[in-house]
N, C-alpha and C positions, 0 to 999 in steps of 0.2 A: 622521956626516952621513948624512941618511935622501938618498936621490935619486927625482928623480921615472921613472914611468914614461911611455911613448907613445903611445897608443891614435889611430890608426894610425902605423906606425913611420915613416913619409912626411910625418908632419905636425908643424910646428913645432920645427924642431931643434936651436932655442934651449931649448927648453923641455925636450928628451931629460934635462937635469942641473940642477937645482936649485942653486946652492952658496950659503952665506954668505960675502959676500966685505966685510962691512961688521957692526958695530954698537955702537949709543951705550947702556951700561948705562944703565938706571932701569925708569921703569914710566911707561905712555904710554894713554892712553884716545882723543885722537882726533889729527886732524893734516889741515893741507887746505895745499896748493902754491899760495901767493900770486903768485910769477915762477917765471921761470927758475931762479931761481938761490937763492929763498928758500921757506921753509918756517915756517910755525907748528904746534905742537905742544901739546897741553894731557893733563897729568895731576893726580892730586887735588890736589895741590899748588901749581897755578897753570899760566903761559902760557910758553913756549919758543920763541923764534926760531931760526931755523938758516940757515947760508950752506952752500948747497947744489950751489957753483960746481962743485966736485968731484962728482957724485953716489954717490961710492960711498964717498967722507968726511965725510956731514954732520958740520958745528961747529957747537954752539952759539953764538948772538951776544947775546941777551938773556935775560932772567927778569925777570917776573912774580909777585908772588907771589901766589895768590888764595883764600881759603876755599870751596872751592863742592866739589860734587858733581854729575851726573858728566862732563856736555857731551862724550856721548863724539861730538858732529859738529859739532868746531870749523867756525865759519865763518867766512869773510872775502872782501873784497873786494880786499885791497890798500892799503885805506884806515882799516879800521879789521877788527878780530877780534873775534867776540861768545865772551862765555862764557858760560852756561844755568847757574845752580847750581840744581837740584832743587830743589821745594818737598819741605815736614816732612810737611804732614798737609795734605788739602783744597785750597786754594789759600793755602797760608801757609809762607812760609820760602824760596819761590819769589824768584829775585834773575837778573839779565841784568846784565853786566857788560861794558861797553864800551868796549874798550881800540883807543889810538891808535899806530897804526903806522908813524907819521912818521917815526919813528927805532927802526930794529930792532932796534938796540944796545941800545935802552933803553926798549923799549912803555910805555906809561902809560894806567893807567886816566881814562879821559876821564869816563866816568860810569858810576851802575850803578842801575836801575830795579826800584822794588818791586815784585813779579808778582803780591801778594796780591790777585786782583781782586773779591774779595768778603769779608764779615765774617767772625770766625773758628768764628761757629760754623753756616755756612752749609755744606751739603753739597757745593757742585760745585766740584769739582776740575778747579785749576787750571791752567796751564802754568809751562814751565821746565824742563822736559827737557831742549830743543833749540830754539834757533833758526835762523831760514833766512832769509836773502837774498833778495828774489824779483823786487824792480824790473830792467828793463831794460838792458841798456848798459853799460859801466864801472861803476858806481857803484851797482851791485847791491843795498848793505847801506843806501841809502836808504828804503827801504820793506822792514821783516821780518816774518814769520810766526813765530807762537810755535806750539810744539805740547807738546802732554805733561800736555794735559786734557780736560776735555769738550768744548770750541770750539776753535777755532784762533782766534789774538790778534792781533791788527794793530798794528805800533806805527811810526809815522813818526819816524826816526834820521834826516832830511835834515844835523839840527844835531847832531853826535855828543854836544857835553855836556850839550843839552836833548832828550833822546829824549819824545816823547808819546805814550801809549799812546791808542789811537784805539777800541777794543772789541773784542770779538769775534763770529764768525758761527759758527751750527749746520753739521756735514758728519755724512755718514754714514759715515766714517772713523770716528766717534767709536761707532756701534752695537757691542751686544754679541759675541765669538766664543762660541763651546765654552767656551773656559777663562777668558772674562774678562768681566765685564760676562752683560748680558741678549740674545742672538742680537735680531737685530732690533729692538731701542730705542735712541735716542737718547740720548747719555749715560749710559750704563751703563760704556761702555768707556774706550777714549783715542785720539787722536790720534797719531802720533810723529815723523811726519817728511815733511818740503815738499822735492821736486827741482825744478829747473826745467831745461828742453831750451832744444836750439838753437831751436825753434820758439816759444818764449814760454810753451808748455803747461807747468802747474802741478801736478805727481803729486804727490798725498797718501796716505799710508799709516798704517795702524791697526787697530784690531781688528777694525773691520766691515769692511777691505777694503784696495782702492787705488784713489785718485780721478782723474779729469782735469777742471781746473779755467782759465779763463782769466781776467784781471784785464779789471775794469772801471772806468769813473769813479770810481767809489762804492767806495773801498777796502773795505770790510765787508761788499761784495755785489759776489762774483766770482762768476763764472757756470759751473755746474755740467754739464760735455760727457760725460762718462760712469763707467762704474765696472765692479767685478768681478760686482755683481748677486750673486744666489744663491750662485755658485761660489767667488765670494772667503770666504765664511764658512763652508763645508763642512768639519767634521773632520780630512780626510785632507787639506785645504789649509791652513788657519790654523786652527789651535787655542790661538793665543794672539794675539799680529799677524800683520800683514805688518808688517815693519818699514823698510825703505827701498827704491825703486827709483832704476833710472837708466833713458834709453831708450839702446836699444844702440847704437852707432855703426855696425855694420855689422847692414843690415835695421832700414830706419828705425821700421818698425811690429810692433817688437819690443820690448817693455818688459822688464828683468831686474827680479825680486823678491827677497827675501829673508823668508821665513816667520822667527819669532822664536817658538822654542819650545825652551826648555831642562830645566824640569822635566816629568819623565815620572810621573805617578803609576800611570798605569795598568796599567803592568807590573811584571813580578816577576824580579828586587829589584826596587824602584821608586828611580830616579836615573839609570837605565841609558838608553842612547843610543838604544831603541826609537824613542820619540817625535820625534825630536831635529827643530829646523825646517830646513826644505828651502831649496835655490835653485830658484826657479823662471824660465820663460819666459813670457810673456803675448803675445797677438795682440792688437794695439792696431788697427788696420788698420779706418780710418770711425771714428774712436773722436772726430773732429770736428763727425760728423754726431749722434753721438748712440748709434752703433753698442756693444752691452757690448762688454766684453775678454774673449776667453776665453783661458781656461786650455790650453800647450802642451805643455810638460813641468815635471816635476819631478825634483830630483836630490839625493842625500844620502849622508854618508861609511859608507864599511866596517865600521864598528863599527854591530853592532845589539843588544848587550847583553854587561851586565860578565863571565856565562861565555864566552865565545868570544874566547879569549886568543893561541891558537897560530895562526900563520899571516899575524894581520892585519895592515895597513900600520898602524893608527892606534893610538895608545894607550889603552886601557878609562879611560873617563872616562866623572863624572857630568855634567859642563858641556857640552854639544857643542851646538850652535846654527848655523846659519848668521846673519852680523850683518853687518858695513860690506864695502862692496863698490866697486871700481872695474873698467870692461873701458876695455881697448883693441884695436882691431884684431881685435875678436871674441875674444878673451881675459879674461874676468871672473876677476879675481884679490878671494879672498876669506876674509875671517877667519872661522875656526870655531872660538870657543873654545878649549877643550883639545886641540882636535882641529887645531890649526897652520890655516897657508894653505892654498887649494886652488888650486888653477888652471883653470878651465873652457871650454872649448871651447864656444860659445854662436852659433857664424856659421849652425848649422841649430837652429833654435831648438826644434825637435820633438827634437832629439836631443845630449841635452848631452854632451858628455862631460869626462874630466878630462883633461888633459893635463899636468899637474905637480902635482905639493904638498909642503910643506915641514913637519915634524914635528918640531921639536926640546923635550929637556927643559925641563920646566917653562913652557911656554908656554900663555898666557890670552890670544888673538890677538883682540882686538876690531874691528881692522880691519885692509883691506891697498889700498894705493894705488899706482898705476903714476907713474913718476917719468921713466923715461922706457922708449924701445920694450924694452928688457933689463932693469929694474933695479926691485924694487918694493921700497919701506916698508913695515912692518908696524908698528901701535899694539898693543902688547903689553905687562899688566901684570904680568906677571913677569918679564919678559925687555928689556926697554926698546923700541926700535929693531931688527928686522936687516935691511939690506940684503941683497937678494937678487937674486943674476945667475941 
């Protein structure tokens, strides 16, 4: 068992010791906490319920089985769980799959919509990566955002087994980075991922950036309040996306990011963790008025290349990314590839630091989710599930 360390030894003394006090073998790509007391879970294999009365014994209750790829940010409302299967090529092969949660014991696919939203031999690619929830209120997964192409999709689920796909609108989410697409053009890049705050605001994230957007009448024309400008697509920032944010809980005009950058080519050997993408902080603060976001810190693990072996907390790996994230209580618990969970101190947003992380063999940590104030989840596909006190 790796343990974490304290940076200051005064702070968080829960977090002084990492342990595994839980886990359900398999291999797990996302997971989102419908109650109290329940859990959905999805790997390439399909959808997973759990009773989660216990938190430190999830049980599984249901399965699903489902063909898709990779939906690694289950969604759900409570009401119903989406699952994103990736398109093949362009906008083709693309499929949403929308299962009914009525009975946990036993989910049932209610419906599943074809995402191909153009001919097959049209070039813009389409969505299916991930969908996201974004209506107001209980009933969230009424109105979803598709992401994981050139637009973001709009598709009215009011009726789960008649879903309508309604069109898509242009974002600059979708502009080119460094590594992906054309720096400043439209559709060159992608889209990947819709959060929504306690305030109604709409953050988008993708290779050109991350957006703040608010809904309108006009579902396909939500109205654009700011962005990362310039900075969001500078090298030493996103070299490939941003890949998801949350706004922090504690310091309301604090945005957390997460850079998505796993292959390195530019160094020597080339796979080595030089490059690897960051956790970032954003200053959101007038980001209503119109105000850009800037850039406050950025943070990233110990491992800077496959010679420097002796000494480090992390394991020499080529996968290292920072990817899905949850904070509580100023605590951003986060998956990093081969590189396990981290734990980050984020309540001074200019100055992250770590506060825990969790390293065990064989782990591919795609996400990690706070479950309650001690106890977090991790979506891991080698490793399944561990519960972590």
């Amino acid at each position: 068992m790796l343990r974490a360390t304290l940076q200051p030894a005064d702070l968080f003394e829960r977090l002084a010791n990492v342990d595994l006090v839980g886990l359900v073998p398999g291999s797990y790509i996302g997971m989102r906490q419908v109650s109290r007391t329940r859990l959905v879970a999805t790997g390439t294999d399909g959808l997973t319920t759990f009773d989660i009365s216990d938190p430190v014994q999830p049980k599984p209750m249901g399965f699903l089985p489902l063909p898709h790829f990779e939906n690694e940010d289950v969604e759900s409302d409570g009401r119903v769980a989406l699952v994103s299967n990736d398109r093949e090529k362009g906008s083709n092969g693309g499929v949403l799959y929308v299962v009914d949660l009525a009975n946990m014991n036993a989910p049932m696919l209610a419906s599943a919509v074809d995402l191909a939203i153009a001919p097959p031999d049209d070039t813009e690619r389409g969505p299916g990566h991930i969908a996201n929830c974004v209506a107001p209120g209980p009933k969230a997964c009424t109105t979803v955002w598709l992401t994981g192409g050139h637009r973001v999709w709009v598709l009215d689920l009011k009726d789960m087994k008649t879903p309508k796909l309604l069109g898509g609108f242009d974002t600059p989410a979708s502009m080119g980075s460094t590594g992906f697409g054309t720096p400043g053009k439209l559709r060159t890049g992608a889209t990947h991922d819709v959060e929504r705050d306690a305030t109604g605001t709409l953050w988008v994230t993708g290779s050109g950036g991350a957006f703040a957007y608010q809904l309108t009448a006009n579902p396909l024309k939500p109205r654009l309040l700011t962005g990362t400008g310039k900075e969001g697509v500078k090298p030493d920032v996103n070299d490939f996306i941003l890949h998801n944010s949350k706004r922090a809980d504690v310091g309301s005009n604090t945005l957390l990011v997460t850079e998505e950058d796993y292959v390195d080519t530019s160094e020597t050997p080339p796979g080595s963790c030089h490059g690897q993408g960051k956790f970032q902080t954003w200053d959101i603060t007038g980001y209503a008025k119109g105000r850009p976001m800037k850039l406050q810190n950025q943070w990233k693990t110990e491992v800077t290349g496959a010679p420097f072996v002796s000494g480090n907390k992390a394991p020499v790996t080529a996968n290292c990314s920072s990817h899905w994230f949850q904070e509580r209580k100023g605590v951003a618990a986060v998956g990093w590839y081969e590189q396990g969970t981290r734990l980050l101190d984020v309540r001074n947003p200019k100055k992250i630091q770590q506060v825990g992380y969790w390293l065990p063999p064989n782990a591919v940590t795609w996400g990690a989710y706070w479950i309650t104030d001690d106890l977090v989840y991790t979506a891991d596909v080698g490793r399944g599930i561990d519960v972590l006190r």
